[in-house]
Residue, then its C-alpha position, 0 to 999 in steps of 0.5 A: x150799688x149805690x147809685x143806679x137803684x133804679x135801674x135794678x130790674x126789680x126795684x125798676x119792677x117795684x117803682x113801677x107798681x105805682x104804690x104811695x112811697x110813704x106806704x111801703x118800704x123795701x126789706x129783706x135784702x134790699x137795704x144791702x143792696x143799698x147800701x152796697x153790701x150786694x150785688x145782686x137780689x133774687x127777689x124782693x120785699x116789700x112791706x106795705x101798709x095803707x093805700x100801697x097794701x090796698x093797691x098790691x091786693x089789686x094786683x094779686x091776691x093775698x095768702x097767708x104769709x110765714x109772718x102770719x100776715x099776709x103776702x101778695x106774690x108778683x112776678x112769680x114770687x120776686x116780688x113779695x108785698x107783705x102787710x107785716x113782718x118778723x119779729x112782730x114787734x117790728x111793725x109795718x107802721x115802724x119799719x116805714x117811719x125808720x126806713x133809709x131813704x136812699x135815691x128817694x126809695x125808702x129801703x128798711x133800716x140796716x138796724x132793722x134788717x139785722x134784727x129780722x135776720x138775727x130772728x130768722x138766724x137762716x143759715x142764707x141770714x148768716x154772711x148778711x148778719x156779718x156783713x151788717x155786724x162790720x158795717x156798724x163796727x167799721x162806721x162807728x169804730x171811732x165813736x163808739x158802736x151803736x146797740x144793734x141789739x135795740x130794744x123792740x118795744x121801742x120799735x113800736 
């Protein structure tokens, strides 16, 4: 689904909110959507800080998040705008500034998304995890395969 993103009914819903696109990133699954490695989402996340986080709180109101941030529901619950993230050395501020720009959104990076998926290890995670594990071994066979177990601190 590389092209077309803006047509998916909940990132249409996303765009719609009007939030700052430097405050905010799609996470979650979305970066496989992306990037083509889905075909569809049952929900979205979003994580937000700044002027996008202070607009969604208009929207709804925030609750306490698993994260132990918090999380303003939309839609019944398709869309999820989040002030943090797992594992908390990812923070907002860095899933932001790494994020993949693809159609002019800003999609959390795929790095980044195995990381939160390998930390939750969900057993919905596992074919996502593979799925981004080939990803990186088919795009990078020849030149050598990149550390998709980075080092968080340096996330920061």
């Amino acid at each position: 689904m590389l092209a077309g993103l803006r047509r998916h009914d909940l990132i249409h819903d996303v765009l719609n909110l009007g939030l700052p696109a430097e405050d905010y990133a799609l996470a979650g699954s979305a970066p496989l959507l992306a990037h083509g490695m889905r075909a569809e989402l049952g929900d979205v996340d979003v994580v937000a800080r700044g002027r996008a986080w202070d607009l969604a709180q208009i929207f709804g109101r925030p609750v306490r998040a698993r994260s132990g941030g918090k999380v303003v529901r939309l839609s019944g619950g398709r869309i999820e705008i989040f002030d943090s993230w797992f594992p908390p050395e990812l923070t907002v501020d860095a899933l932001i500034r790494h994020a993949d720009v693809i159609e002019g959104i800003r999609f959390v990076s795929l790095r980044d998304t195995l990381i939160w998926k390998r930390y939750l290890n969900r057993d919905k995670d596992k074919d996502d995890i593979r799925l981004i594990e080939a990803y990186f071994r088919d795009r990078y066979a020849e030149s050598g395969s990149p550390d998709t177990d980075v080092d968080l601190a340096a996330k920061r």
